[in-house]
C-alpha positions in Angstrom: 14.8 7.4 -13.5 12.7 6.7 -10.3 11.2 3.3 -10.1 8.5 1.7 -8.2 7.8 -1.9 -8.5 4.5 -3.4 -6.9 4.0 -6.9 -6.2 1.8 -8.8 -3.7 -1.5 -8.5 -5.1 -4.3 -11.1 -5.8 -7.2 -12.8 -4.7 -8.2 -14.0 -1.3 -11.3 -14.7 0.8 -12.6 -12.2 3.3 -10.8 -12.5 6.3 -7.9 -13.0 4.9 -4.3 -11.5 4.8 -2.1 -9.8 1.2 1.0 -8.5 1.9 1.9 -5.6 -0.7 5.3 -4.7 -1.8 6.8 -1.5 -3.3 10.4 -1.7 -4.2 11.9 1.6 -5.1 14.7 2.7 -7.0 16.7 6.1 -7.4 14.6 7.3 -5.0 15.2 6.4 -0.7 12.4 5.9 0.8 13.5 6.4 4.4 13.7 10.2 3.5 10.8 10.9 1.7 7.2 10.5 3.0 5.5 7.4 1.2 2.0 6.0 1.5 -0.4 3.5 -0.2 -3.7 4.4 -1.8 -6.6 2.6 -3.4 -9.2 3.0 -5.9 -12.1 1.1 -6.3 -14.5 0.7 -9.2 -16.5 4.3 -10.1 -14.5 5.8 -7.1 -11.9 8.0 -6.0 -8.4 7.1 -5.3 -8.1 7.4 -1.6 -5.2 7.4 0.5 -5.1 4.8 2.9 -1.6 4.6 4.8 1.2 6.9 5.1 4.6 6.9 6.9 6.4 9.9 7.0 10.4 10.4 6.5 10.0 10.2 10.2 8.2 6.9 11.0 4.8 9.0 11.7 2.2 7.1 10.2 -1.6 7.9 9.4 -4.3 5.4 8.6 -7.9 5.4 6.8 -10.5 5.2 9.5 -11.9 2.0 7.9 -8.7 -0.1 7.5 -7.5 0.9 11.9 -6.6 -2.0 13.9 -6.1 -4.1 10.2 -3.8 -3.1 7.9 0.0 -1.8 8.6 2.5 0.2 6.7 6.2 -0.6 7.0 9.6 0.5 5.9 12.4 -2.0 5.1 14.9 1.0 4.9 18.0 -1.8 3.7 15.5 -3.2 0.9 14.7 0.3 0.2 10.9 -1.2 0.5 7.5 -0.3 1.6 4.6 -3.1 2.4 1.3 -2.6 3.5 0.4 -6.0 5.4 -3.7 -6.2 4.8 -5.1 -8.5 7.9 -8.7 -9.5 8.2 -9.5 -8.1 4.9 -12.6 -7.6 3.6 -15.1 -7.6 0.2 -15.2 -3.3 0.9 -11.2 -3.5 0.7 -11.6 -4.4 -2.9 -9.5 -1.8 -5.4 -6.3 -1.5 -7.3 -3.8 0.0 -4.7 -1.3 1.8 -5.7 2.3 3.0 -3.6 3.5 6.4 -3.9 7.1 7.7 -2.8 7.2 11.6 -3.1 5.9 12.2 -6.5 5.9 8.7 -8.0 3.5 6.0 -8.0 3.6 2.3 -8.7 1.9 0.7 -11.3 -0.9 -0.7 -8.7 -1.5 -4.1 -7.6 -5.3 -5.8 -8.0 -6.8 -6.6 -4.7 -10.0 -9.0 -4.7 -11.5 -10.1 -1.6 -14.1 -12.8 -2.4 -15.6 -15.8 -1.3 
């Protein structure tokens, strides 16, 4: 059975930096196309990185220039490093590889 584990989430003040993490298993994520979406409160989930199988990758116009997906094919991991983040960035985000999704990570940004 696929697995995706999630971790990196939390609280931290605007301007600040998360790392996600989305460890797979059953399931190689340098062959499939994976991305990271978000949802906040009363909206849609939205997608806002992707990297395809190969190494294309696609960003939300609001997070250009500050976040960055990445690929540790050895780990069989995916991060999303969130730099100068901001109170808007707020959401649960979630990974998903092919078909499967984490179980999505709580991102605050507060003062």
């Amino acid at each position: 059975q696929v697995q995706l584990v999630e971790s990196g989430g939390g609280l931290v003040q605007p301007g600040g930096s998360l790392r996600l993490s989305c460890a797979a298993s059953r399931i190689s994520v340098s062959v499939v196309n994976t991305a990271w979406y978000r949802q906040a409160p009363g909206k849609e989930r939205e997608l806002v990185a992707r990297i395809t199988s190969g190494g294309s990758m696609y960003y939300e116009d609001s997070v250009k220039g500050r976040f960055s997906i990445s690929r540790d094919n050895a780990k069989n991991t995916v991060y999303l490093q969130m730099n100068s983040l901001k109170p808007e960035d707020t959401a649960v985000y979630y990974c998903n590889v092919y078909l499967y999704w984490g179980q999505g990570s709580q991102v605050t940004v507060s003062s």
